[in-house]
N, C-alpha and C positions, 0 to 999 in steps of 0.2 A: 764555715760553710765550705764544700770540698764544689772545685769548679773541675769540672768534667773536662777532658782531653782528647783529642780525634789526632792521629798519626796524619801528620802532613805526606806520608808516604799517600794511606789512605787515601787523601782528599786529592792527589793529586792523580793518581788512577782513575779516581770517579772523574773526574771534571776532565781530564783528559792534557791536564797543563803538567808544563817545567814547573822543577821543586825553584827553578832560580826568579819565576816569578813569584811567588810566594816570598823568597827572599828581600826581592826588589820590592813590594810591597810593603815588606817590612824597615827595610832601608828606608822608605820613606816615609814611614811612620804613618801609615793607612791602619796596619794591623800591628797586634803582638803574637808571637808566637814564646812558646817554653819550651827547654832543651832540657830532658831527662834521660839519664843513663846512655848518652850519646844520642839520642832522638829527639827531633823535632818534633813538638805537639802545639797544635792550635785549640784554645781553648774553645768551646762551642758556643759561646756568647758573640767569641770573634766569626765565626761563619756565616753569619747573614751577611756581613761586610761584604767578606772577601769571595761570597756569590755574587754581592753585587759588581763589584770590582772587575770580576770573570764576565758577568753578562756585559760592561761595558767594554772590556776589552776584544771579547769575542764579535759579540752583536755589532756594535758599532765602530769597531777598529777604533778604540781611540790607545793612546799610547799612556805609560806613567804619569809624566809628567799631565797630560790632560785628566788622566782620573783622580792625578791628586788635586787640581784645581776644580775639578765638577766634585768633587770630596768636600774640598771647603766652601764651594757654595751651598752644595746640602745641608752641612754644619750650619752655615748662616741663617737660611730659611728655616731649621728646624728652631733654632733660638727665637726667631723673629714670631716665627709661632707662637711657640711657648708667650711669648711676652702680648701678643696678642691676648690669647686667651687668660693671662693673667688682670689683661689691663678691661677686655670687656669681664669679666668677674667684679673685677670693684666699678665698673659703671652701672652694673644690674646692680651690685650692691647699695650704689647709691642714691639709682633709680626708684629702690623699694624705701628705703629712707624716704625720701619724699615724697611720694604716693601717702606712705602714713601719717605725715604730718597735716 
């Protein structure tokens, strides 16, 4: 499967930021970026991220270090989800089990 690449020069014209936040970003292991024939490219699976990232950085002045921790709690919640809706799936499931008994 070939994963699509947007020029961080690009992204960073449109959005209006430093290439050194995108780096910083990636120093902190928010995003990935890939370096081909001396260019930086951000794969476009990574740009929903690193809009959000921008919207907190910008909208809400928070800094690195805070987006990396509003980062890991979103990780958290999104898991804590998941497992929600893993865990009501087997109570319906067990729900209907004993209805038909």
């Amino acid at each position: 499967m070939e994963t699509y690449l947007i020029p961080v020069e690009d992204i960073c014209a449109y959005h209006h930021v430093e290439i050194n936040f995108i780096h910083s970003l990636e120093d902190f292991g928010l995003i990935q970026t890939t370096v081909k024939k001396q260019s930086v490219f951000l794969p476009v699976d990574e740009l929903a991220k690193l809009e959000q990232y921008l919207r907190l950085a910008n909208d809400l002045q928070i800094n690195l270090e805070g987006i990396h921790a509003v980062s890991h709690l979103l990780n958290q919640l999104q898991n804590m989800q998941q497992e929600i809706t893993v865990l009501q799936n087997e109570l319906n499931y067990y729900r209907q089990l004993n209805h038909q008994q």
